[in-house]
C-alpha positions as CSV (number, residue, x, y, z in Angstrom):
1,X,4.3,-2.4,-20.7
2,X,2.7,-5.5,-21.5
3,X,1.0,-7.2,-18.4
4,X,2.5,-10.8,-19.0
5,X,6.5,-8.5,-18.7
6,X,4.9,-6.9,-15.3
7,X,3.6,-10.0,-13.8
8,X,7.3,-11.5,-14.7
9,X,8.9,-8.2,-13.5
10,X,6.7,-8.8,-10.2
11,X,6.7,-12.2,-9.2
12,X,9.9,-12.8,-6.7
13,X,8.0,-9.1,-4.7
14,X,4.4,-11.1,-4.7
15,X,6.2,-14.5,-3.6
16,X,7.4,-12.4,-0.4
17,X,4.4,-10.7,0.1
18,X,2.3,-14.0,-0.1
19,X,4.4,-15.4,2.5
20,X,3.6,-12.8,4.8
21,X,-0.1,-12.6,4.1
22,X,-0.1,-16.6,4.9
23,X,1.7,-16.2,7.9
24,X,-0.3,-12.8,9.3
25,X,-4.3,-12.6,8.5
26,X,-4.0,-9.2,9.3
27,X,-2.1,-8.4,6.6
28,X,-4.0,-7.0,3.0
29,X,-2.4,-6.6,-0.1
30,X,-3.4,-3.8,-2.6
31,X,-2.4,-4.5,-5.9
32,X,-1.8,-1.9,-8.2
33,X,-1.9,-4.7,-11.0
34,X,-5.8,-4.1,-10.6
35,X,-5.6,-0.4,-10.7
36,X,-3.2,0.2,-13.3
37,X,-3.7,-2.7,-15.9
38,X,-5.9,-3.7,-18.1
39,X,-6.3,-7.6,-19.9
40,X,-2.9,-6.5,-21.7
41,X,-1.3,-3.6,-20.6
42,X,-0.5,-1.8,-17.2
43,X,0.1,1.9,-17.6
44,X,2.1,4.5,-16.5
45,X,-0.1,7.2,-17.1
46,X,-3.6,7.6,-17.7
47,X,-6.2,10.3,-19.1
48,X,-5.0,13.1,-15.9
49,X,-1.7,12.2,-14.9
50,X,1.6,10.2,-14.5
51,X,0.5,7.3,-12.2
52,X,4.8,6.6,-11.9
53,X,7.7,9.0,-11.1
54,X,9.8,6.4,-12.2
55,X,10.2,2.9,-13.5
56,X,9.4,1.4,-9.7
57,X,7.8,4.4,-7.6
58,X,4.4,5.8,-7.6
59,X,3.9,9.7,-8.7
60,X,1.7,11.7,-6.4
61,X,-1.3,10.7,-8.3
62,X,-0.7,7.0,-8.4
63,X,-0.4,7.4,-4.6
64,X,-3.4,9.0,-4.2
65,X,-5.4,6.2,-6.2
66,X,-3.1,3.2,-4.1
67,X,-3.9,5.3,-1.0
68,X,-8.2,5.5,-1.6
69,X,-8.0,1.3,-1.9
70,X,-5.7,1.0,1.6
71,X,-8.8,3.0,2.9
72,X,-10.7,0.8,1.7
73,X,-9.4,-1.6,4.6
74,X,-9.7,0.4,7.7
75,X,-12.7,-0.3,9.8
């Protein structure tokens, strides 16, 4: 899919979440924009594995790679 259809796909979810993160510091966002697009395209697969079981929902893989970045976060 081309990033610029993603982002438009996106945008009313990311409005939401923003409203939350300004409202609650504690809040992080991980944004699998970063981890499954490039300049152009985001992917639903990549060299090993589906990263989507479905047009909206990550595949066990996908959730694994979503999951090591929330890790990221916990102190």
């Amino acid at each position: 899919m081309l990033r610029t259809l993603f982002v438009l796909r996106t945008n009313k979810f990311k409005k939401s979440i923003n409203e939350v993160i300004t409202k609650h510091s504690n809040v992080k966002l991980v944004n699998v924009e970063d981890k499954f697009c490039d300049d152009r395209y985001c992917y639903n697969a990549d060299d090993k594995s589906f990263l989507y079981r479905d047009q909206d929902h990550l595949s066990k893989y996908g959730s694994v790679i979503v999951a090591e970045e929330i890790i990221k976060f916990i102190p």
